[in-house]
C-alpha positions in Angstrom: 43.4 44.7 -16.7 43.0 47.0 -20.0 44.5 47.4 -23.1 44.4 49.3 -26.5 42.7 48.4 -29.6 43.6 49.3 -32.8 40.9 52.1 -33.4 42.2 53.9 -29.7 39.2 52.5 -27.4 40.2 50.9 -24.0 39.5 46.9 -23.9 39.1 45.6 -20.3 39.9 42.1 -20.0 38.9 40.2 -16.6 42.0 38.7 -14.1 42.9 35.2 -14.7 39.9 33.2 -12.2 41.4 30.1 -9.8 38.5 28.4 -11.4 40.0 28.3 -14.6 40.3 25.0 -16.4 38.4 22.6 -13.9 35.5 21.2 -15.5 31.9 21.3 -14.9 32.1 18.4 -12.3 34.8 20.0 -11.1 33.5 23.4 -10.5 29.7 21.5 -9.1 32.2 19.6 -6.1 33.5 23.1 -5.6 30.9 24.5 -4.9 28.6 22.1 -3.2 26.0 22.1 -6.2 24.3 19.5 -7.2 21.7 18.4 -10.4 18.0 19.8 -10.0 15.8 16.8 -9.6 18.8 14.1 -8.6 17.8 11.4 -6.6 19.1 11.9 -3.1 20.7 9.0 -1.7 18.6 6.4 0.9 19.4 7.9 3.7 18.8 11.2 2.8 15.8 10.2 1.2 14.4 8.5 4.3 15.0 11.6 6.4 12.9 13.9 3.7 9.9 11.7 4.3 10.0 12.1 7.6 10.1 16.0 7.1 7.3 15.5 5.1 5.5 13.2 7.9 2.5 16.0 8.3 1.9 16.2 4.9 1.6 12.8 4.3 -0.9 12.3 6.9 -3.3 15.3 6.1 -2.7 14.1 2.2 -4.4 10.8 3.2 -6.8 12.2 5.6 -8.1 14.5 2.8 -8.6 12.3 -0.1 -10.2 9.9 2.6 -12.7 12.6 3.3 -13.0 13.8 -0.5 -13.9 10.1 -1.6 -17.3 9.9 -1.0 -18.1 13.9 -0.8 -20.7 13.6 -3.7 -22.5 11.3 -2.4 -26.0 11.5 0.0 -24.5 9.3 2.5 -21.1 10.1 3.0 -18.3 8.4 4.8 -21.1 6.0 5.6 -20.1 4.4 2.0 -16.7 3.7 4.0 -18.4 0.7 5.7 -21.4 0.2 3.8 -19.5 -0.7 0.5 -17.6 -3.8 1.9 -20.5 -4.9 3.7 -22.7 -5.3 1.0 -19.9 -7.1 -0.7 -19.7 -9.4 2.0 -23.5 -9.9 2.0 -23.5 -10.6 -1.8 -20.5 -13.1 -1.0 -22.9 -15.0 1.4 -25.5 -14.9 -0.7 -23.8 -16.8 -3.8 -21.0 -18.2 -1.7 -22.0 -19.0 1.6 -25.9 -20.0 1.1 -26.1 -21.2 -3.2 -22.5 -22.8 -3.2 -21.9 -23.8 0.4 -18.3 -22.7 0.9 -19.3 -23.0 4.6 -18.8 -26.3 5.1 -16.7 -27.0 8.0 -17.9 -24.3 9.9 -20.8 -23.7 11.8 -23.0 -20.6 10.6 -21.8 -18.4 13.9 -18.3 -18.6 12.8 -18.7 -18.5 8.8 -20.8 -15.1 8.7 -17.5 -13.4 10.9 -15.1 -15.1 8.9 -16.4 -13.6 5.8 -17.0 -10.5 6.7 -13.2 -10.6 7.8 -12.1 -12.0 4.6 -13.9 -8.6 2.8 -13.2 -6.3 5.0 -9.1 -7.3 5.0 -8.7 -8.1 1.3 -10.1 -4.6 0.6 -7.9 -3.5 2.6 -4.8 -5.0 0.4 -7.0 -4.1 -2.4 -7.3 -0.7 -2.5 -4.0 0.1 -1.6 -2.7 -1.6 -4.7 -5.7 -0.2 -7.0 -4.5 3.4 -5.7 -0.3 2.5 -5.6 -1.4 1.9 -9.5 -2.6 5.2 -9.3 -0.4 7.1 -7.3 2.0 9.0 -9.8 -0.1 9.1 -12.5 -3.2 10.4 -11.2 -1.3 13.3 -9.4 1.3 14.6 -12.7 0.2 17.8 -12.0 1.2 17.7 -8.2 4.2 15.8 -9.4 5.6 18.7 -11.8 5.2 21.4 -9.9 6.4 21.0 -6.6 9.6 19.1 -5.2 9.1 16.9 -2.6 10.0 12.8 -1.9 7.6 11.1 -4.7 7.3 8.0 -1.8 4.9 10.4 0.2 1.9 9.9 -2.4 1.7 6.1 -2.3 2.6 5.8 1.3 0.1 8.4 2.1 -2.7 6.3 -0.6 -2.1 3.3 1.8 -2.1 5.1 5.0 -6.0 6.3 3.5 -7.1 2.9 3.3 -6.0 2.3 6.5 -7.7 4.9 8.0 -10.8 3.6 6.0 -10.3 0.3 7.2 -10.6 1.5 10.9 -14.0 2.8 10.2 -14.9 -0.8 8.9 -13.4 -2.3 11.7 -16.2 -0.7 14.0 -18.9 -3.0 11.8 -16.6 -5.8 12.1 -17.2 -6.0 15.6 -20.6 -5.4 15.8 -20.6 -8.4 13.6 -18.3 -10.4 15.8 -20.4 -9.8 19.0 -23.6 -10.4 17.4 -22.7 -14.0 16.6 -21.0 -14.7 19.7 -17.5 -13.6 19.4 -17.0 -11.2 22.1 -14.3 -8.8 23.5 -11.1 -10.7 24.6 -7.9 -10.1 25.2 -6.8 -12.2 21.9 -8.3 -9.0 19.9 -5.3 -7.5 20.8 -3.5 -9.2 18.7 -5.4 -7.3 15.8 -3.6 -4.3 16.3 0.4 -6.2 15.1 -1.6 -7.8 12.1 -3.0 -5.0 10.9 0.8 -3.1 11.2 2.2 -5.9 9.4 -0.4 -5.2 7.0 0.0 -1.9 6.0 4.1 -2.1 5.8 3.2 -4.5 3.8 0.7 -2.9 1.6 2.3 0.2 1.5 5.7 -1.7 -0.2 3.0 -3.2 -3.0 1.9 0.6 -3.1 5.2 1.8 -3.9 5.8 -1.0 -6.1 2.9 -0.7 -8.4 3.3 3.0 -8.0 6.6 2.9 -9.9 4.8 0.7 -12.3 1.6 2.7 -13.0 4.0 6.0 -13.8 5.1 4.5 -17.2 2.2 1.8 -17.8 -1.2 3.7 -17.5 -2.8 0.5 -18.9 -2.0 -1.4 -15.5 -4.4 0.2 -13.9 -7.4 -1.2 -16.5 -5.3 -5.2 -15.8 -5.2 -4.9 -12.2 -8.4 -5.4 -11.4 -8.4 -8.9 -12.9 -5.3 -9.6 -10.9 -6.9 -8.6 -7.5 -9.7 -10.7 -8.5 -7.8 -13.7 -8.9 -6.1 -13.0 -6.2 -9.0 -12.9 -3.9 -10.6 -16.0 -5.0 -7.0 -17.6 -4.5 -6.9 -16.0 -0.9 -9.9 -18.1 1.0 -12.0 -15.1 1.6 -14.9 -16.8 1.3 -14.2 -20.3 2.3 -11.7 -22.3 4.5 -8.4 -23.0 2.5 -8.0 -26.5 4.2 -11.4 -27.5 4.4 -12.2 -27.0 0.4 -8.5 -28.3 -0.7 -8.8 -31.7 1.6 -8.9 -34.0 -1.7 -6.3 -32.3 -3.5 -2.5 -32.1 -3.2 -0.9 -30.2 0.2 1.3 -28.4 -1.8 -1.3 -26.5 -3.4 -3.4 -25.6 0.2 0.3 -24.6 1.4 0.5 -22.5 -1.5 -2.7 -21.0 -1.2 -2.4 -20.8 2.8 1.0 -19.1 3.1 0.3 -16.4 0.6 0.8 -12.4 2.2 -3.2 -11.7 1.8 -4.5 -15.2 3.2 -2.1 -14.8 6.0 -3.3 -11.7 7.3 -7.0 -12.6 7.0 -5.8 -15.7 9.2 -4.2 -13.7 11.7 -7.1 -11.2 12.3 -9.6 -14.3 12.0 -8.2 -16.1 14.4 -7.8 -12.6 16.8 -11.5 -11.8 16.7 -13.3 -15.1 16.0 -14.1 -17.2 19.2 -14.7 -20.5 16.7 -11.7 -20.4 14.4 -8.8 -21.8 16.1 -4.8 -22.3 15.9 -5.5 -25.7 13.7 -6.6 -22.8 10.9 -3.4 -21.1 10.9 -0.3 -22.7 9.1 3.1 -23.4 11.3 4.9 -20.1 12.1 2.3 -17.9 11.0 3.4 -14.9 12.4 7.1 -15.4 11.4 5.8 -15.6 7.7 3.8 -12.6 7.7 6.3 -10.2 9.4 8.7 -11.7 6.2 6.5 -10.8 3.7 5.8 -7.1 5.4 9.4 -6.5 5.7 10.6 -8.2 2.4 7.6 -6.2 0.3 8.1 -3.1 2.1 11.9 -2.7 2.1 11.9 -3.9 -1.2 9.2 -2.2 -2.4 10.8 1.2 -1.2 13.7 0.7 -2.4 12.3 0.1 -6.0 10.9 2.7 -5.6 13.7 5.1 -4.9 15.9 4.2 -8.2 13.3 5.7 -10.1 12.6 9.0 -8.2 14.1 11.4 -10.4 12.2 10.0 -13.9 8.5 10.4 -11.9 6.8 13.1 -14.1 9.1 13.3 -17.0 8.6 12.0 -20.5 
């Protein structure tokens, strides 16, 4: 359409658009559009992850191999660092304060060892969930992908990591008598209730390190606590005998004493059934489904405010 001005010149007006009066909502339903940066819903969210599966993987596989890269010795750290740890343990624990009692010295050197090398492994997935999103801004602003795949992936590391220590374990196991059986199987479903379950702390105190940097300087108090609280270096019902149940069934049932128990009891010819509490694996597939569900989820109502601010 055109018209005449006043001064002669030609004005050339657009025809009325069928857009027209609808509002910005309006017009974004039209369309299909949608806000840069919205967080998809569950669903959709799930399926990104899985199209991000391969990244995930050679993310953990990567920082796994970058971890000790300065160092003389390697991925040999992998093991060696919760070894000596468990050595220290026995030293102060085992020989000074005798939190062996109740069990012979065959079955107490394992069950330590254990105790370290599964605690870590809960451990350092929270230590690194803490870490997760804000450690990696820069990764974080500049590309677009499902904000999930960096703690998910910082668990699946110390899983792989674990594996590595799991080959010392073993070696330890044999050398004091607990051999090859075919209850070690039963490693393999408590370590995978493990790591859902670690992962949904990672995601948890993911969420919670991207707006409290100082959590990361607390934590380690808490995972220290934790561990004392956890058995790892003595027998919950043995050193708890004189005290009130409640507190041993406390102590007994919590997620990280219940998955040194499971493994223990897997690989350790002397530690029986009696050392587990009632419905043990029931208990620990509630707490990996209850803290990983939940944890993801928490996890989710945040994903469009990692980065910002």
């Amino acid at each position: 359409m055109s018209e005449t001005t006043h001064d002669g010149g030609v004005a050339v007006t657009a025809p009325p658009s069928p857009d027209d009066g609808l509002s910005p909502a309006e017009l974004a339903a039209k369309y299909g559009l949608s806000v840069s940066g919205a967080r998809p819903g569950l669903g959709e969210y799930v399926r990104q992850l899985w199209g991000r599966r391969h990244f995930i993987i050679a993310f953990s596989q990567a920082k796994l191999t970058a971890q000790y890269s300065q160092a003389k010795l390697g991925q040999v750290w992998q093991v060696a660092t919760p070894l000596l740890n468990a050595v220290v343990y026995y030293l102060i624990f085992g020989l000074i304060l005798g939190t062996s009692k109740g069990m012979s010295h065959d079955v107490f050197i394992p069950f330590l060892v254990t105790g370290v090398f599964v605690f870590t492994f809960t451990q350092s997935s929270v230590m690194a969930g803490v870490r997760a999103i804000a450690g990696n801004l820069g990764l974080v602003r500049a590309l677009h992908f499902p904000r999930a795949s960096l703690p998910i992936s910082f668990a699946l590391q110390q899983l792989q990591q674990l594996l590595f220590s799991m080959i010392v374990l073993f070696i330890v196991a044999c050398g004091f008598g607990s051999y090859p059986s075919l209850s070690w199987l039963l490693i393999v479903p408590a370590l995978a209730l493990q790591f859902c379950f670690n992962m949904g702390l990672a995601l948890i105190m993911a969420r919670a390190g991207s707006k409290t940097p100082d959590l990361a300087q607390l934590m380690p108090f808490v995972m220290r606590t934790w561990m004392y609280a956890s058995g790892v270096m003595f027998s919950i019902p043995v050193m708890l005998k004189d005290k009130p149940q409640w507190i041993a069934d406390v102590l007994q049932y919590n997620p990280a004493a219940i998955y040194m128990d499971l493994i223990r009891f897997a690989l350790i010819d002397g530690y029986g059934s009696d050392n587990l509490p009632p419905h043990v694996w029931v208990v620990a597939l509630g707490w990996a489904v209850v803290v990983a569900v939940g944890g993801f989820v928490y996890f989710w109502k945040a994903e469009e405010r990692y980065g910002r601010g």
